[in-house]
KOLDREN-415758 format. One record per residue (C-alpha): x, z, y negated; residue number from 1. Coordinates in nm, 3 decimals, m for minus. Layout:
N
<c1:X | c3:Z | c2:Y | zamar:NUM>
...
//
This chain:
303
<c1:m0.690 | c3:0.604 | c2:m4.390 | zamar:1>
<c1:m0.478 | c3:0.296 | c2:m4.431 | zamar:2>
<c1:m0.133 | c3:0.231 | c2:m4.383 | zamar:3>
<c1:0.106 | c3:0.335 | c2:m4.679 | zamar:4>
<c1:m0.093 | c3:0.562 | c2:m4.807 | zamar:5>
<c1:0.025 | c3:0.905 | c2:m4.814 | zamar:6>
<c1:0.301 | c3:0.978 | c2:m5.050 | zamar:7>
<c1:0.561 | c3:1.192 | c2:m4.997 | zamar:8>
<c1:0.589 | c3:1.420 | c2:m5.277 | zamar:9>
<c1:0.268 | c3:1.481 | c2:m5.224 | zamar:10>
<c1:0.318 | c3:1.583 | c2:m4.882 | zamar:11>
<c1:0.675 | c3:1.806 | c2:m4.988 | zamar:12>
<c1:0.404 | c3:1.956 | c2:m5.250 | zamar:13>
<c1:0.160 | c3:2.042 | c2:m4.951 | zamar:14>
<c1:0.464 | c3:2.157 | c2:m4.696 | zamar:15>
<c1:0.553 | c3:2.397 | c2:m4.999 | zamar:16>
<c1:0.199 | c3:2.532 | c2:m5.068 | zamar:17>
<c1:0.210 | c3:2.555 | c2:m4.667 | zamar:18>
<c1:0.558 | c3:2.741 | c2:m4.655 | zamar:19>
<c1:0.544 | c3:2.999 | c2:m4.945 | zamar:20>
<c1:0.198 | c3:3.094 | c2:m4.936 | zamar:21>
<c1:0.065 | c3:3.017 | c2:m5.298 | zamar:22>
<c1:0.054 | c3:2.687 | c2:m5.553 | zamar:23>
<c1:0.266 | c3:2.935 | c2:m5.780 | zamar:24>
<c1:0.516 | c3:3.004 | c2:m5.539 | zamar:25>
<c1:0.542 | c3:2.650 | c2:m5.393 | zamar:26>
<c1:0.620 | c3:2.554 | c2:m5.763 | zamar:27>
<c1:0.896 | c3:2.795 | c2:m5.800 | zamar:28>
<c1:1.081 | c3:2.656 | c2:m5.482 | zamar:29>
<c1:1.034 | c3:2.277 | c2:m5.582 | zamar:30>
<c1:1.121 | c3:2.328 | c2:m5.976 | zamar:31>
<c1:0.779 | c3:2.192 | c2:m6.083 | zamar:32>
<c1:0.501 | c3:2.379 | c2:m6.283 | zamar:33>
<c1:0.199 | c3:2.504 | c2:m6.088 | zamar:34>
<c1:m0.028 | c3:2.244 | c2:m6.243 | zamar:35>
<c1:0.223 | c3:1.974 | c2:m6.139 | zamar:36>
<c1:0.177 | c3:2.088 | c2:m5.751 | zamar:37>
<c1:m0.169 | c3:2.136 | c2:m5.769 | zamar:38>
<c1:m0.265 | c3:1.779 | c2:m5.907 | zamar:39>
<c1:0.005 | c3:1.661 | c2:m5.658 | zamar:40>
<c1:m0.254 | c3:1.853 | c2:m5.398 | zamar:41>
<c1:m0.557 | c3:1.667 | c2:m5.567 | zamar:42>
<c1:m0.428 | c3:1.362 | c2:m5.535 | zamar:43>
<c1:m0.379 | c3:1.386 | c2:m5.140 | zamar:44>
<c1:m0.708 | c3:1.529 | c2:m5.135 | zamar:45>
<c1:m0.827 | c3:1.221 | c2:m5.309 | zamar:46>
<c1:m0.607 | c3:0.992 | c2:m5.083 | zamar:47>
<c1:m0.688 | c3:1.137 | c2:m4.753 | zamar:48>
<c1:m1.081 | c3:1.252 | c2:m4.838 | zamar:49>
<c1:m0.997 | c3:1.564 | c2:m4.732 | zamar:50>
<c1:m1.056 | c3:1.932 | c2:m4.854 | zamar:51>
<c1:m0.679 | c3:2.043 | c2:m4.797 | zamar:52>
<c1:m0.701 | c3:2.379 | c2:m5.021 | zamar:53>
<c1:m1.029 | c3:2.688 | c2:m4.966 | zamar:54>
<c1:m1.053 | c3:2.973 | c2:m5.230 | zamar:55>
<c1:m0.968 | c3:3.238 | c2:m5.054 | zamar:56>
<c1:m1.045 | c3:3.595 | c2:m5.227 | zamar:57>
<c1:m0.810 | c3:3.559 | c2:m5.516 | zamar:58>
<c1:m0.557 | c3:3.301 | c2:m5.318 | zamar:59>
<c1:m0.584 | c3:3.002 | c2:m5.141 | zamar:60>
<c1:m0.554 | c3:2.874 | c2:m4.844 | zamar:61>
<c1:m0.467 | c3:2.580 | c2:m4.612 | zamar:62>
<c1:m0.762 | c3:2.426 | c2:m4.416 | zamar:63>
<c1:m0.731 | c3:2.360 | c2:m4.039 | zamar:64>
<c1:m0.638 | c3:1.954 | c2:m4.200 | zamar:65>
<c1:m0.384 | c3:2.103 | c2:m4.446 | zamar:66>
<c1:m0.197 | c3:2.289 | c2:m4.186 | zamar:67>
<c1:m0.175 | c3:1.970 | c2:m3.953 | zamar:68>
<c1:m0.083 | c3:1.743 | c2:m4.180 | zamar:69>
<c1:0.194 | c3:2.002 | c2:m4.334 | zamar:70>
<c1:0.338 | c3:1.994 | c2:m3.969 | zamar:71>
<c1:0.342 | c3:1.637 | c2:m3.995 | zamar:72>
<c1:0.516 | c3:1.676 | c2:m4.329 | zamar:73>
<c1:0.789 | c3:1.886 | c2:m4.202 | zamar:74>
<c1:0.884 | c3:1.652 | c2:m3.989 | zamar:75>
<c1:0.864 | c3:1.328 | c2:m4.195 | zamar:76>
<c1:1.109 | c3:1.577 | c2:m4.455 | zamar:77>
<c1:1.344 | c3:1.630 | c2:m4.172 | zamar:78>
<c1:1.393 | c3:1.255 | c2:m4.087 | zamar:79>
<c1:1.414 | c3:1.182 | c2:m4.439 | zamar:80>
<c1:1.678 | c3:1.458 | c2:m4.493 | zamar:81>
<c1:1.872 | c3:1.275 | c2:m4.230 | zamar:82>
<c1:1.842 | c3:0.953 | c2:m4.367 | zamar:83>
<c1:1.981 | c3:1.121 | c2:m4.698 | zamar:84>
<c1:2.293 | c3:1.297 | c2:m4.509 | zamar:85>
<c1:2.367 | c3:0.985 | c2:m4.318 | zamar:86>
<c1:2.382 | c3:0.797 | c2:m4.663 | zamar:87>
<c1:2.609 | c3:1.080 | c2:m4.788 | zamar:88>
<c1:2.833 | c3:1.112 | c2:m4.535 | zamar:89>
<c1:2.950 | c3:0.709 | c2:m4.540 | zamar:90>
<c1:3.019 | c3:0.731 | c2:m4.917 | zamar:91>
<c1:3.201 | c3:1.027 | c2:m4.828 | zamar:92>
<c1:3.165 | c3:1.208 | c2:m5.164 | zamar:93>
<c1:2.882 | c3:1.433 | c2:m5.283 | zamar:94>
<c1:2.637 | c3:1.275 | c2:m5.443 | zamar:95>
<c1:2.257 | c3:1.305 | c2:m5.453 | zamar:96>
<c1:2.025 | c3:1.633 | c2:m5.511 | zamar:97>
<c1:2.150 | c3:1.952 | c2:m5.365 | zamar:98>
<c1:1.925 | c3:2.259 | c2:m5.341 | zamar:99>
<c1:2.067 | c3:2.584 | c2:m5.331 | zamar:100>
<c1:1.829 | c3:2.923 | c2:m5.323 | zamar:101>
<c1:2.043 | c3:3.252 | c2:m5.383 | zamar:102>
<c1:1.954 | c3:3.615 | c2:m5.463 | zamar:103>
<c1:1.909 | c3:3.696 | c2:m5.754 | zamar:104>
<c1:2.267 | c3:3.899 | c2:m5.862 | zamar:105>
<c1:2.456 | c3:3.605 | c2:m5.698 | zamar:106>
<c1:2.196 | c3:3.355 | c2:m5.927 | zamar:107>
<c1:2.319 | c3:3.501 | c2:m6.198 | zamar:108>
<c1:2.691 | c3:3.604 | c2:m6.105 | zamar:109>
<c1:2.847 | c3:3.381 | c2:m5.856 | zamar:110>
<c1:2.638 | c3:3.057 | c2:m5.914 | zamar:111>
<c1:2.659 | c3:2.957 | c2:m6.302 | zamar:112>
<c1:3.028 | c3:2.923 | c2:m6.234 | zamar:113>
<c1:2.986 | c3:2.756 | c2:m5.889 | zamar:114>
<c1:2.735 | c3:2.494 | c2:m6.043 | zamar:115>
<c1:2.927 | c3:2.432 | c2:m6.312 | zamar:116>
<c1:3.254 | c3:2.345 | c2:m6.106 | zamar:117>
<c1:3.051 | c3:2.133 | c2:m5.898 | zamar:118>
<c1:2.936 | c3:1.926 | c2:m6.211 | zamar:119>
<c1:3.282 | c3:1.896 | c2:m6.335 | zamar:120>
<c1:3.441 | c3:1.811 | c2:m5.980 | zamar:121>
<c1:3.150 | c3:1.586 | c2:m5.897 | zamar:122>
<c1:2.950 | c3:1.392 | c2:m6.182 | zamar:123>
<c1:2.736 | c3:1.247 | c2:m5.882 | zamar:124>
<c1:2.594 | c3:1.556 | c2:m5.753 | zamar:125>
<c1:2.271 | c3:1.711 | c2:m5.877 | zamar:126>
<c1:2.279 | c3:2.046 | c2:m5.774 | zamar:127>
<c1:2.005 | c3:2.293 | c2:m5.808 | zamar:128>
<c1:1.953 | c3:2.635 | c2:m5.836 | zamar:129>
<c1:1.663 | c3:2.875 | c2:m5.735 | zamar:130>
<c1:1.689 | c3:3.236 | c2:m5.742 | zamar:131>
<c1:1.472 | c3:3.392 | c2:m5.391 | zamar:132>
<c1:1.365 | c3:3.755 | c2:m5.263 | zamar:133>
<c1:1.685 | c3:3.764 | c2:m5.004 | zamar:134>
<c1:1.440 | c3:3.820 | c2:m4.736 | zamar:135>
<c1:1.339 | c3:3.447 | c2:m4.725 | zamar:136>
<c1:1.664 | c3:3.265 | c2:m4.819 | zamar:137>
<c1:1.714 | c3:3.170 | c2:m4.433 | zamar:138>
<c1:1.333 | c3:3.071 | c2:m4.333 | zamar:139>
<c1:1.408 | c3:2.844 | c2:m4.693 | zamar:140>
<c1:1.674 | c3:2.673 | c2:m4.455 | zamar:141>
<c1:1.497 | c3:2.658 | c2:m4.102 | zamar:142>
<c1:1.216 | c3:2.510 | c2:m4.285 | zamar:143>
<c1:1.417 | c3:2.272 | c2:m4.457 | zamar:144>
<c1:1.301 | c3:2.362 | c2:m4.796 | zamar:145>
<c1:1.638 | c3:2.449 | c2:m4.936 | zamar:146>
<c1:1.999 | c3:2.272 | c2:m4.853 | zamar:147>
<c1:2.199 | c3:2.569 | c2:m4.893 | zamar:148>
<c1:2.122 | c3:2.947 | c2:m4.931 | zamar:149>
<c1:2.334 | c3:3.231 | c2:m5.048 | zamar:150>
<c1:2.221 | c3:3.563 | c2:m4.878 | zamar:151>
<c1:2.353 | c3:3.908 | c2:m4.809 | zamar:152>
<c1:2.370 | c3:4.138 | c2:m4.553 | zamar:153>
<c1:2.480 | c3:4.514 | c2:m4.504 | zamar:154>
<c1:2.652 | c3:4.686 | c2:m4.218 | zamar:155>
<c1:2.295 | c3:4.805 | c2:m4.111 | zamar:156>
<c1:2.149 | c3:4.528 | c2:m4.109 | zamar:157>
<c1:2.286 | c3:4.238 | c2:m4.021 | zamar:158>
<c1:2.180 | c3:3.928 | c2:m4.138 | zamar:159>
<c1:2.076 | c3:3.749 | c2:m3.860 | zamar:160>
<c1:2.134 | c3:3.325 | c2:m3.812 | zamar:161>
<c1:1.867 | c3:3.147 | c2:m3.629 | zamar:162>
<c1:1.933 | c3:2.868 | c2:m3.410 | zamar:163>
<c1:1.999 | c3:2.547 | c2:m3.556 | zamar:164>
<c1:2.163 | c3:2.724 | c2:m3.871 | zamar:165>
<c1:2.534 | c3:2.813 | c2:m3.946 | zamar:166>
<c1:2.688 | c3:3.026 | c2:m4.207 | zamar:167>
<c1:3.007 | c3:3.147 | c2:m4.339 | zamar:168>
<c1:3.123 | c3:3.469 | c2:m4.496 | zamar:169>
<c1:3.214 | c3:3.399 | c2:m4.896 | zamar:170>
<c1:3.292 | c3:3.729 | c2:m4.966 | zamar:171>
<c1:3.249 | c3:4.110 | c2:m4.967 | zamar:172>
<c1:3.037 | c3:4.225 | c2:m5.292 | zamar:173>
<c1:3.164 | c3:4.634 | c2:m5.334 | zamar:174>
<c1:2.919 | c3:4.846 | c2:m5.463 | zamar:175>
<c1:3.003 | c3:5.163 | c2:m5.700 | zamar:176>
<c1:2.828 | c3:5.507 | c2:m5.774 | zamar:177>
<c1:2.634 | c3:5.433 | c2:m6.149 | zamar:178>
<c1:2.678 | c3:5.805 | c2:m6.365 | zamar:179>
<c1:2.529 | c3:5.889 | c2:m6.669 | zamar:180>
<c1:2.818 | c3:6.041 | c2:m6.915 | zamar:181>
<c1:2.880 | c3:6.411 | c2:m6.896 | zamar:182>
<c1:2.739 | c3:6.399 | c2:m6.520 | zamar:183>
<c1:2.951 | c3:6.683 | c2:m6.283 | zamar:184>
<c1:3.130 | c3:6.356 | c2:m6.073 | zamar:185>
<c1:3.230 | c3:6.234 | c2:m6.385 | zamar:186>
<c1:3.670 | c3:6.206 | c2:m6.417 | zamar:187>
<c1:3.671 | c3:6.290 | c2:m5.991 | zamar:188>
<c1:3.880 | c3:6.039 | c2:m5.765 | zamar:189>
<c1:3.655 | c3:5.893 | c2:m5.539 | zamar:190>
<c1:3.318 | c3:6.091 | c2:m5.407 | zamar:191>
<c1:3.250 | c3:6.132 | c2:m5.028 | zamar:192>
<c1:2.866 | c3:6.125 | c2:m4.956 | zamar:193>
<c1:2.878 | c3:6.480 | c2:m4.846 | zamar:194>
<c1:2.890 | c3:6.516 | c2:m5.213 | zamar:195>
<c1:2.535 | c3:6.363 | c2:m5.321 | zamar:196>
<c1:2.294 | c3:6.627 | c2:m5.209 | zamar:197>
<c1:2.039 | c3:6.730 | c2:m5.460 | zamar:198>
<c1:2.094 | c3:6.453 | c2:m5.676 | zamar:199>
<c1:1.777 | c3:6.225 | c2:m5.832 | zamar:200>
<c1:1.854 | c3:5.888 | c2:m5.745 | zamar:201>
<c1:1.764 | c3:5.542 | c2:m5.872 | zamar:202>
<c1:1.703 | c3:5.229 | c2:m5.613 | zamar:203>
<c1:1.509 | c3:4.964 | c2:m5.476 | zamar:204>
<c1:1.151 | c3:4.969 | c2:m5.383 | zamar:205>
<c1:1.102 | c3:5.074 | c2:m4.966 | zamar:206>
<c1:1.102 | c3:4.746 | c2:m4.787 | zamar:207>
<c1:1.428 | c3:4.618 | c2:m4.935 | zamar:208>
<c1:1.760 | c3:4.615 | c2:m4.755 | zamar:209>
<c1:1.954 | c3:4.845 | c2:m5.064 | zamar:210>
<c1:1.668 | c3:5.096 | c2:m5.000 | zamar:211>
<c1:1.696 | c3:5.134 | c2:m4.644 | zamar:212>
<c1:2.091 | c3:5.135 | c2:m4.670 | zamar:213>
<c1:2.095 | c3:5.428 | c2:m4.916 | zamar:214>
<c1:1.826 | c3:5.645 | c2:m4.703 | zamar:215>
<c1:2.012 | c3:5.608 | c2:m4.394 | zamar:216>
<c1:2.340 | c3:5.619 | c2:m4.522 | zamar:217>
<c1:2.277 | c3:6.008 | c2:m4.737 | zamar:218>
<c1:2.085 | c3:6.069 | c2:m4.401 | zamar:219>
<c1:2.371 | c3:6.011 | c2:m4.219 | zamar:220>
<c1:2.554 | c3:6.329 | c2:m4.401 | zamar:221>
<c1:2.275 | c3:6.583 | c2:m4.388 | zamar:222>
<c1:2.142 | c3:6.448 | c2:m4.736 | zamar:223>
<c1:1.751 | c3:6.385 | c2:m4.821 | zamar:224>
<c1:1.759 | c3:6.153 | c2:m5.096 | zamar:225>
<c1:1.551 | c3:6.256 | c2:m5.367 | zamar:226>
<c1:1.424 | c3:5.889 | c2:m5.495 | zamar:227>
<c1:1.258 | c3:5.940 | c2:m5.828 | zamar:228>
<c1:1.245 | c3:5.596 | c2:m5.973 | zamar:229>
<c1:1.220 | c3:5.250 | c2:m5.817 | zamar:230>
<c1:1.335 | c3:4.918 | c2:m5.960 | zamar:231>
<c1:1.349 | c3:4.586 | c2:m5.813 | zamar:232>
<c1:1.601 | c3:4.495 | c2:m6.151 | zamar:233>
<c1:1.999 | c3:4.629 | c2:m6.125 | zamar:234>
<c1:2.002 | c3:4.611 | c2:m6.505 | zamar:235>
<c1:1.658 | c3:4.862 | c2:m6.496 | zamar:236>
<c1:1.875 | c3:5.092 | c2:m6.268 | zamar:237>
<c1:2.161 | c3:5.081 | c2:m6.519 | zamar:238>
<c1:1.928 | c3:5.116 | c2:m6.809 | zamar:239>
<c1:1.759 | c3:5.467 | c2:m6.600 | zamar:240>
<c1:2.102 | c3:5.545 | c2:m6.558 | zamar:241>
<c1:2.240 | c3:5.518 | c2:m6.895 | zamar:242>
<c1:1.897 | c3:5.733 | c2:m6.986 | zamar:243>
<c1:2.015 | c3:6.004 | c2:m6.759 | zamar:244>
<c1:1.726 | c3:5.955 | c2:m6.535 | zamar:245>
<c1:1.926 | c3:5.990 | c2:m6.237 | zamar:246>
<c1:2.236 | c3:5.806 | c2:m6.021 | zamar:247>
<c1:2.259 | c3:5.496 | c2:m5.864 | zamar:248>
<c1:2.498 | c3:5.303 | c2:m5.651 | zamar:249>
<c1:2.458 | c3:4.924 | c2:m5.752 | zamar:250>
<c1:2.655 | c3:4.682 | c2:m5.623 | zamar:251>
<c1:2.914 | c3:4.492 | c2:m5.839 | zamar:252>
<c1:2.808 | c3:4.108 | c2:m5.823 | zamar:253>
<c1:2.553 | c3:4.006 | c2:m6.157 | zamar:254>
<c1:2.608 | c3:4.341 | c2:m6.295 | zamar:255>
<c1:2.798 | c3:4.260 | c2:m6.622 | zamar:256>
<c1:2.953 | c3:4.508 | c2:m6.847 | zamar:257>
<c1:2.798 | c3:4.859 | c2:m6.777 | zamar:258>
<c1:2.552 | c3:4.994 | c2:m7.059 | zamar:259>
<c1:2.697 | c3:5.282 | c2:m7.292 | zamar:260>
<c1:2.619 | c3:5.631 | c2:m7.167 | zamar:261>
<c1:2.723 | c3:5.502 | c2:m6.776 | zamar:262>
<c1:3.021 | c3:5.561 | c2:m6.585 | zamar:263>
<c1:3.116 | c3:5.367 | c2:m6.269 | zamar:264>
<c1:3.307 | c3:5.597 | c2:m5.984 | zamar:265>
<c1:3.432 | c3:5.477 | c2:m5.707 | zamar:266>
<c1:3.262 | c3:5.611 | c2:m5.375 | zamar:267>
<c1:3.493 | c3:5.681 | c2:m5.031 | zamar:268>
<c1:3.460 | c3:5.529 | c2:m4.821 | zamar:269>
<c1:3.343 | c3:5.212 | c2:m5.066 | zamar:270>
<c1:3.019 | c3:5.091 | c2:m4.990 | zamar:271>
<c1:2.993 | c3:4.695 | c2:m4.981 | zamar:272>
<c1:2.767 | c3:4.394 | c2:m4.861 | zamar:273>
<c1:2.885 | c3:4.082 | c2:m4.697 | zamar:274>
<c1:2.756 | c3:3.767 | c2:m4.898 | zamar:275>
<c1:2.743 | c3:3.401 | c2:m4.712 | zamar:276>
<c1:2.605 | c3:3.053 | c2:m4.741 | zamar:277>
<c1:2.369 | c3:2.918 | c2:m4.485 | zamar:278>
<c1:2.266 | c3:2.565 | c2:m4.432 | zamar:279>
<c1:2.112 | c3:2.342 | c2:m4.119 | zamar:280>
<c1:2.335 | c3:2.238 | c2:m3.835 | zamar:281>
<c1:2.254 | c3:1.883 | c2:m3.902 | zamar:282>
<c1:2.395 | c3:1.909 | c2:m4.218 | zamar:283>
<c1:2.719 | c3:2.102 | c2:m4.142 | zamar:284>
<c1:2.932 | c3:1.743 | c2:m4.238 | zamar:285>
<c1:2.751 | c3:1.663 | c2:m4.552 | zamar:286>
<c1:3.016 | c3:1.670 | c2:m4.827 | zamar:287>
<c1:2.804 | c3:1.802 | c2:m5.094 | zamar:288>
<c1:2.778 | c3:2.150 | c2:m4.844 | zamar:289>
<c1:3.116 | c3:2.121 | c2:m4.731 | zamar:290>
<c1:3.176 | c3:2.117 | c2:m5.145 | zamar:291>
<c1:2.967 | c3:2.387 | c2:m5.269 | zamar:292>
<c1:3.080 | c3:2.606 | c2:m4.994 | zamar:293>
<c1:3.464 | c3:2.544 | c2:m5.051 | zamar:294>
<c1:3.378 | c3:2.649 | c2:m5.439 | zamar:295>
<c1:3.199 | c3:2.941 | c2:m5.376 | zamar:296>
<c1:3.444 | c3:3.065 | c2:m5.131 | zamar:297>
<c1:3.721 | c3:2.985 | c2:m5.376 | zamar:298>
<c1:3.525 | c3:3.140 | c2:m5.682 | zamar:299>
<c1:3.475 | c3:3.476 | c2:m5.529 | zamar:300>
<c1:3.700 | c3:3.476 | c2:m5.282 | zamar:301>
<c1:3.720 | c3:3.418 | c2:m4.898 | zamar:302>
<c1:3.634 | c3:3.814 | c2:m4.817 | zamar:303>
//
């Protein structure tokens, strides 16, 4: 191989095949279409004459090469990303492409509004938005394939902040008890857990941090949830809910204006998840993150 000849958004394609796992998934994260990352793929293939991709069942995966020279690729991102902060910070004004990865209730309730400040308080600033599973907004970060992440935590589980990442708290997202109309906890003040026993509830799939919060939290009072219908999607819950398919507790953020036939009571005491941004150390003085934070934080409030 001769000098000059790898490209690097080739190699950002490969790192993000590398990081997420599939061509389909790598696209997602990077805003391109799957056949955009895989001929990006080909074409280091071609450069390198190297097999960098094996069918692999119905997936892929990286070869022993691929894998190296991804490792390599992290680190040529990193030095780059400096480069790019360092240029930043002596304008001293945001500017450039910023990358933001959120959940997907703050994706659609907290960042239209932050995104769109950010274009009207800085026309230099490209900022981007993709919506995550929660569970990987911080690996996005230590891996340096997002800027900034928006992520949430619950008092049982804390969300946890590797080294060489900081975060701040934007704000508390509360969460209310979903009815359908004519349910018996319908018109009450608000409803103590105690309450909730024999009920058929609507949640999140096992393996998600809402799930696990409502089983321990009805376990906590004696109660053994009865889940009878799972949905990744609030707006499914609401529409189960509205069906009067059971009771949910969905928290307010991205919810919008609840369907007819559902009824929003307040529970005591008020269940609610702690929402922050995350970024890199090395990045803490970049002013596009030290903008994007100070709108978030003064779009929903400081918590």
């Amino acid at each position: 191989m001769g000098a000059g000849m790898l490209d690097l958004g080739r190699l950002r394609a490969l790192h993000a095949v590398s990081v997420h796992g599939s061509v389909a998934a790598a696209a997602t994260a990077l805003g391109y279409t799957p056949s955009a990352v895989s001929q990006q793929i080909t074409k280091l293939e071609r450069e390198t004459r190297t097999t960098l991709l094996e069918r692999r069942g119905r997936g892929i995966a990286l070869t022993d090469e691929a894998r190296h020279l991804a490792a390599t690729a992290q680190e040529l991102l990193v030095i780059v990303e400096r480069a790019e902060v360092r240029l930043e910070e002596r304008r001293g004004r945001p500017t450039g492409r910023l990358t933001i990865a959120a959940f997907s209730s703050a994706a659609r309730g907290l960042l239209p509004g932050v995104l769109a400040e950010l274009g009207r308080l800085h026309p230099g600033l490209d900022a981007r938005l993709t919506e995550v599973d929660p569970h990987l907004s911080v690996d996005l970060v230590v891996r340096g394939m997002t800027d900034l992440a928006v992520a949430h935590d619950w008092d049982i589980a804390p969300l946890p902040a590797p080294d060489g990442v900081e975060q701040v708290r934007i704000g508390d997202d509360l969460c209310d008890l979903l009815l359908p109309e004519g349910h018996r906890l319908v018109g009450r003040g608000a409803v103590r857990r105690e309450e909730l026993a024999g009920e058929r509830w609507i949640s999140q799939p096992p393996g998600t941090v809402c799930h696990d919060w409502l089983l321990r939290t009805l376990r906590s009072v004696g109660c053994e949830p009865d889940l009878v219908h799972l949905a990744e999607d609030n707006h499914t819950q609401l529409a189960l809910v509205a069906a009067g398919l059971g009771i949910a507790v969905i928290p307010r953020m991205g919810r919008g204006p609840l369907p007819a036939g559902v009824v929003a009571v307040e529970l005591d005491p008020v269940p609610r998840r702690r929402v922050y941004a995350l970024w890199r150390v090395g990045a803490s003085r970049r002013p596009s993150i030290v903008a994007a934070v100070r709108v978030m934080r003064e779009m929903y409030g400081s918590g």
